[in-house]
C-alpha positions as CSV (number, residue, x, y, z in Angstrom):
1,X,0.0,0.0,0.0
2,X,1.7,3.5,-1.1
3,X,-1.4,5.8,-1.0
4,X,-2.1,8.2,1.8
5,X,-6.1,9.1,1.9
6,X,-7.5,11.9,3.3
7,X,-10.4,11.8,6.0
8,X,-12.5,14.3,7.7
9,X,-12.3,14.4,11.3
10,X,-15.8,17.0,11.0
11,X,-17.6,13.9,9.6
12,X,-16.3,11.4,11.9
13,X,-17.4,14.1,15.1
14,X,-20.8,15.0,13.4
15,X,-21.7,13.4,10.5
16,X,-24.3,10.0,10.3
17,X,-23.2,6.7,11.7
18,X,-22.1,5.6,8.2
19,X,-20.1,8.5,7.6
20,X,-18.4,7.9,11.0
21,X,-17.7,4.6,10.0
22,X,-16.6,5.4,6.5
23,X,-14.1,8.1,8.6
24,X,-12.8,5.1,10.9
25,X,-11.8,2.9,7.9
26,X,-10.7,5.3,6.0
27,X,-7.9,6.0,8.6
28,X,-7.5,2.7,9.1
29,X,-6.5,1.7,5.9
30,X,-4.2,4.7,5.5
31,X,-2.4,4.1,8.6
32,X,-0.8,0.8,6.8
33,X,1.7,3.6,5.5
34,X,2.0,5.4,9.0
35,X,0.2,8.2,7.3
36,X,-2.9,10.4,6.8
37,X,-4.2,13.6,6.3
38,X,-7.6,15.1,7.8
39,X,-9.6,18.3,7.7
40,X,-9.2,20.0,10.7
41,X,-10.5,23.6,12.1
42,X,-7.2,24.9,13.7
43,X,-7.0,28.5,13.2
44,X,-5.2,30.0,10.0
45,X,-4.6,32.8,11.5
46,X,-2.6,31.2,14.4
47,X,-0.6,29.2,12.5
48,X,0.6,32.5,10.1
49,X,1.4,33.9,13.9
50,X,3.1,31.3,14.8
51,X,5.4,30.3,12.1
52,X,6.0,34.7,11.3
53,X,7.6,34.3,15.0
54,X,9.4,31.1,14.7
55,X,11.1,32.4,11.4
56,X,11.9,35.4,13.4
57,X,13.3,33.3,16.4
58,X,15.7,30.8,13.8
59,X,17.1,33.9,11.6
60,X,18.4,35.6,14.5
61,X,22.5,35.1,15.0
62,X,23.7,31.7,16.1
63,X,24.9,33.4,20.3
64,X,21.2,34.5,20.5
65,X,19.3,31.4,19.9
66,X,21.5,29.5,22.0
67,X,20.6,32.0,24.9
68,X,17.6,29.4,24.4
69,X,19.2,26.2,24.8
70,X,17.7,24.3,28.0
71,X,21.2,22.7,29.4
72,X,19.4,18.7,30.8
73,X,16.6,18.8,28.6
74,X,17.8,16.1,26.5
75,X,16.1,18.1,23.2
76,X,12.6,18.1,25.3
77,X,13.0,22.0,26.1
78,X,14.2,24.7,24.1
79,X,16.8,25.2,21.7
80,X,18.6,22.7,20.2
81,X,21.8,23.5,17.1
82,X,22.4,22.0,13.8
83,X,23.9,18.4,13.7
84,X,22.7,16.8,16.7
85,X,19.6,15.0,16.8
86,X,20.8,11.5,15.1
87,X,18.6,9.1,13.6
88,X,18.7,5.6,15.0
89,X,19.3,4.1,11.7
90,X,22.3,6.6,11.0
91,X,25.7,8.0,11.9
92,X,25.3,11.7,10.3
93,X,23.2,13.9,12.2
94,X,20.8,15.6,11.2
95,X,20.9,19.2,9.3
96,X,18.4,20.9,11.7
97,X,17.8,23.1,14.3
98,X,15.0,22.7,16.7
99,X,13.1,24.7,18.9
100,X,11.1,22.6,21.7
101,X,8.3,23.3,24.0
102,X,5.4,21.4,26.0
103,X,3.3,22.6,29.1
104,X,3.9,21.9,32.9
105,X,1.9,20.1,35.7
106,X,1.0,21.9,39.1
107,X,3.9,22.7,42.1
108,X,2.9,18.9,44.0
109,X,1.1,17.2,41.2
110,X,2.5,13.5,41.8
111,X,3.9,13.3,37.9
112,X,6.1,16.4,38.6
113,X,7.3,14.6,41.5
114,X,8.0,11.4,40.0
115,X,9.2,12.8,36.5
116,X,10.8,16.6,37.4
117,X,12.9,15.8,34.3
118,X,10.1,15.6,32.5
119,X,7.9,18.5,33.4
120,X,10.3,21.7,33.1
121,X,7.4,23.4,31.5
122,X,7.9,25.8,28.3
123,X,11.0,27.9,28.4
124,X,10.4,30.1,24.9
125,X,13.1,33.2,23.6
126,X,10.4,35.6,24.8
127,X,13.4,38.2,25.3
128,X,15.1,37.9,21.5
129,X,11.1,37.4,19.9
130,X,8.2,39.5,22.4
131,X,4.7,37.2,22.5
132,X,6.4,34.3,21.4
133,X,5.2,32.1,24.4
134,X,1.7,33.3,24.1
135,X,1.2,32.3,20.7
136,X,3.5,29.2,21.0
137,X,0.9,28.1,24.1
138,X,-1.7,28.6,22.3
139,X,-0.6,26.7,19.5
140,X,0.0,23.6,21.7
141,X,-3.2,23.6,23.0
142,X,-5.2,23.9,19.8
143,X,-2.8,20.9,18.0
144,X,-3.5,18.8,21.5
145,X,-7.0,19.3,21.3
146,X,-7.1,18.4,17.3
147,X,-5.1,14.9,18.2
148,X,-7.0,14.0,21.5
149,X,-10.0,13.9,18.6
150,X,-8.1,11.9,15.9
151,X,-6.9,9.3,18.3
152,X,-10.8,9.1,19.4
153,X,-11.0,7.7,15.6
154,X,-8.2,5.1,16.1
155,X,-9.5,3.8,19.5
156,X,-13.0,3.0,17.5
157,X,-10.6,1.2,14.5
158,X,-9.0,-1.0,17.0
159,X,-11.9,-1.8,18.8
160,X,-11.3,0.2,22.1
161,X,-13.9,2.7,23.4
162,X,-13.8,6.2,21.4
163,X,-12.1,7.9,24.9
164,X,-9.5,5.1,25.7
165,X,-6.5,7.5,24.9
166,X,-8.0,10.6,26.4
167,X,-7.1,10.1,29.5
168,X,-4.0,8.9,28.8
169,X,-2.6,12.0,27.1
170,X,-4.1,14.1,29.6
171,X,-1.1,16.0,31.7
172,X,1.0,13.8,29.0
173,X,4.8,15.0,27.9
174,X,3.4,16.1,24.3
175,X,6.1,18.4,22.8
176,X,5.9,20.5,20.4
177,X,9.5,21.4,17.9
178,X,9.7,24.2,15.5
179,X,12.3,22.7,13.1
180,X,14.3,24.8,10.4
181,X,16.4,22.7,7.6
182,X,18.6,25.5,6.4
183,X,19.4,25.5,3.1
184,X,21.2,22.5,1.6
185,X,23.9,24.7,0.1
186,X,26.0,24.7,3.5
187,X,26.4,20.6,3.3
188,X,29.1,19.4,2.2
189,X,28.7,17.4,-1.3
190,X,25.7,16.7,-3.0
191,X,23.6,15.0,0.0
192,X,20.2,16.4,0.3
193,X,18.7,14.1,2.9
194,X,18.0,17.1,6.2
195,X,16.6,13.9,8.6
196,X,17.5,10.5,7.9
197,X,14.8,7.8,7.5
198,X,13.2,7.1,11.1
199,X,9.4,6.8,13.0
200,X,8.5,8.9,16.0
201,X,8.4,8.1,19.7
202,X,5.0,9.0,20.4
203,X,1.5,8.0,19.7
204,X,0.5,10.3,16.5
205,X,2.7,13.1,15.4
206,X,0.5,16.1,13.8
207,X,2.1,18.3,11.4
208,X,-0.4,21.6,10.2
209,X,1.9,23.3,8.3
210,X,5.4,22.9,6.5
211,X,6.6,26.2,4.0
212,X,7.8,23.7,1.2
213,X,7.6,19.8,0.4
214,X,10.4,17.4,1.8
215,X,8.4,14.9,3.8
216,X,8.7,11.4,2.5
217,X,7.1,8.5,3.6
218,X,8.5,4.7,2.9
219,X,6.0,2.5,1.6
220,X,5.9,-1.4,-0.1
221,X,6.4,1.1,-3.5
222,X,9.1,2.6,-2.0
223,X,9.2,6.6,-1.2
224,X,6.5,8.5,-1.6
225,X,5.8,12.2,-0.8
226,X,3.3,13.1,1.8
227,X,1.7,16.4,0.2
228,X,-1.7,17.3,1.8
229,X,-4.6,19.1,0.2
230,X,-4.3,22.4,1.1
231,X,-5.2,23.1,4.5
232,X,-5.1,19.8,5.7
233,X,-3.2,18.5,8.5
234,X,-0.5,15.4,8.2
235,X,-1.0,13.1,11.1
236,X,1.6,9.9,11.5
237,X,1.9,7.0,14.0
238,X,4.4,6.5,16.3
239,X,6.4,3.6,18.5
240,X,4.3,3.9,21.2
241,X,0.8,3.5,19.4
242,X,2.9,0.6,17.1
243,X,3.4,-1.3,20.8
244,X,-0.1,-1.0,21.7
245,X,-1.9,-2.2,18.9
246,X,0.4,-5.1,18.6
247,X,1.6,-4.0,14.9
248,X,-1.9,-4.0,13.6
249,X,-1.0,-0.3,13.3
250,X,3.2,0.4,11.9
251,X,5.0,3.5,13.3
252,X,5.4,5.7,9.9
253,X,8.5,5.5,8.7
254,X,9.6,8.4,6.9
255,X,12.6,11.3,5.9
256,X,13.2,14.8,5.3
257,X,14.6,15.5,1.6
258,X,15.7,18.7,0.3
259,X,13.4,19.0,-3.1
260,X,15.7,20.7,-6.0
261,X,13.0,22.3,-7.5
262,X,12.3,24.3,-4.1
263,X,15.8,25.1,-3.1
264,X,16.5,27.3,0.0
265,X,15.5,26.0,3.4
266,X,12.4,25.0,4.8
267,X,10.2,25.5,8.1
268,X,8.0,23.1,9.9
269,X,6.1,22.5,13.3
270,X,5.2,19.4,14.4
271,X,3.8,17.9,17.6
272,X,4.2,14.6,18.9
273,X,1.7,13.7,21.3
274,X,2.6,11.4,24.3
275,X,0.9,9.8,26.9
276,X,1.8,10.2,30.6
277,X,5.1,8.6,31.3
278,X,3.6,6.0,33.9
279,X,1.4,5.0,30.9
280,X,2.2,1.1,30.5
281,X,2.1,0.8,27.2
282,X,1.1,-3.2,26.1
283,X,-0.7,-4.4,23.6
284,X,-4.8,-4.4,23.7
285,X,-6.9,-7.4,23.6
286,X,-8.7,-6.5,20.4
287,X,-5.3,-6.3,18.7
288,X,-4.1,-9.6,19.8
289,X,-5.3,-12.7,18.2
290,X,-4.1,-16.3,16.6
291,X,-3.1,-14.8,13.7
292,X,-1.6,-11.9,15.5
293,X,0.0,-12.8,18.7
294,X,1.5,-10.7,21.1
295,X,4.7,-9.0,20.1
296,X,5.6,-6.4,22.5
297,X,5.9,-7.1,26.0
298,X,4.6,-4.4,28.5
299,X,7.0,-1.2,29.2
300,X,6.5,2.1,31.2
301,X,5.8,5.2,28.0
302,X,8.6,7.3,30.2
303,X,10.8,4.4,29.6
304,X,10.5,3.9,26.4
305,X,11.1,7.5,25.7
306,X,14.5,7.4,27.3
307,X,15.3,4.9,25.5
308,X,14.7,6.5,22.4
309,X,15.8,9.7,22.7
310,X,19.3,7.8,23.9
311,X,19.3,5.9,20.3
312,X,18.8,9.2,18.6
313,X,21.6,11.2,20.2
314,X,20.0,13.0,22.4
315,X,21.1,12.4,25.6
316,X,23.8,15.2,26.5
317,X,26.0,13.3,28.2
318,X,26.1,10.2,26.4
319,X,26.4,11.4,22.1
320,X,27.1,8.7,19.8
321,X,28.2,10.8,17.2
């Protein structure tokens, strides 16, 4: 399967029974690629806000963005340069620069005490770019509420009630990363790949808005580019919703290719929505039968996350590359 179909989250959320279900396997069959696209109501005018400011924050010099570099983050929080985050799969870092952010839990809320490393809450360069945080916040919130609605349409595909991630992702370590691929003209040679072939951590990764193509997705056909309609959002599955459906649903494996025929760089923001880390992520009954036995034993979400962000180089004191 090398097609990526686009559903409408509106008709899954109001429309007839039939058009519900339509939605559902819609999604469903897209997802064998890790992909799909949806409709979505998130605010135009936000997002022109939001990415104005973010182009603002990435073109200032190299000493001021690093004034927003979060020093234990491990790339959860704040700034992070050009040629560090590392795909598992590869030994070149990637050509990017990131800017992170997420939202914080109460002073005694027993996941800030369990996790403080986890819930440093949004530290954004509201001194180099003035409003930044407000708009960035807002951002979050709209993007969390558009993805605790399209995992209602998953849970229904895999046979789980239509709220059996909402509580889960409630007070969850979602992040959010502003990501600028500068222009490929400053690497060396003629290699055009900005992020090496990986999946995501988290459950679904939403992605509103990118200024110019690059996304590719790997499919049975081989490479394929994920272009939306206009307007339309890109949502991908992660590791974490791969490991509880048993592989029923893949993590979306996919790149981040400089297109010749759009040269210069290229901005995106993407948010990767993640349960709580004591979420114990194994495999639901529904997913699990003779044909499909279980594959994935049961594992703590914050656990797996360390674990990942170690094979991806983000781990400040223990680089691989």
């Amino acid at each position: 399967m090398s097609g990526i179909l686009d559903v409408d989250l509106l008709a899954f959320e109001r429309g007839t029974e039939a058009q519900r279900r339509a939605v559902v396997d819609g999604v469903r069959t897209s997802l064998a690629t890790g992909f799909v696209y949806t409709s979505h109501d998130l605010s135009e005018t936000l997002l022109d806000e939001a990415y104005g400011m973010l182009t603002t924050f990435f073109s200032l010099p190299a000493e001021e963005k690093a004034k927003a570099t979060v020093p234990g983050s491990n790339g959860q929080a704040g700034y992070t340069g050009l040629l560090v985050e590392t795909a598992a799969s590869s030994e070149t870092p990637d050509w990017k620069e990131m800017l992170n952010w997420g939202v914080d839990v109460p002073e005694g809320h027993p996941l800030r005490r369990r996790f403080p490393h986890r819930y440093i809450g949004p530290q954004l360069p509201e001194a180099q770019v003035p409003g930044i945080t407000n708009v960035l916040l807002e951002f979050y919130d709209r993007v969390l509420d558009l993805q605790r609605r399209f995992l209602r349409i998953i849970a229904v595909g895999i046979g789980c009630h239509e709220t059996f991630f909402d509580r889960m992702i409630t007070d969850g370590t979602t992040l959010t990363r502003a990501i600028h691929y500068p222009a490929m003209d400053l690497a060396p040679g003629q290699d055009h790949v900005w992020a090496a072939e990986h999946g995501d951590i988290n459950l679904i990764t939403a992605l509103p808005r990118a200024t110019s193509r690059g996304l590719q997705v790997k499919t049975d056909d081989g490479w394929v580019d994920a272009i939306p309609p206009e307007g339309g959002v890109i949502i991908n599955t992660g590791i974490m919703l791969e490991h509880l459906t048993n592989g029923v649903i893949p993590q979306g494996i996919h790149r981040v290719v400089a297109d010749t025929e759009q040269p210069g760089d290229r901005y995106s923001v993407v948010q990767f929505c993640h349960p709580t880390p004591w979420t114990i992520l194994s495999p639901v009954p529904s997913c699990v039968t003779e044909e499909n036995p279980q594959r994935f034993a049961a594992i703590e979400a914050g656990d797996m996350l360390d674990q990942v962000l170690y094979e991806i180089n983000l781990v400040e004191d223990a680089r691989r590359v």
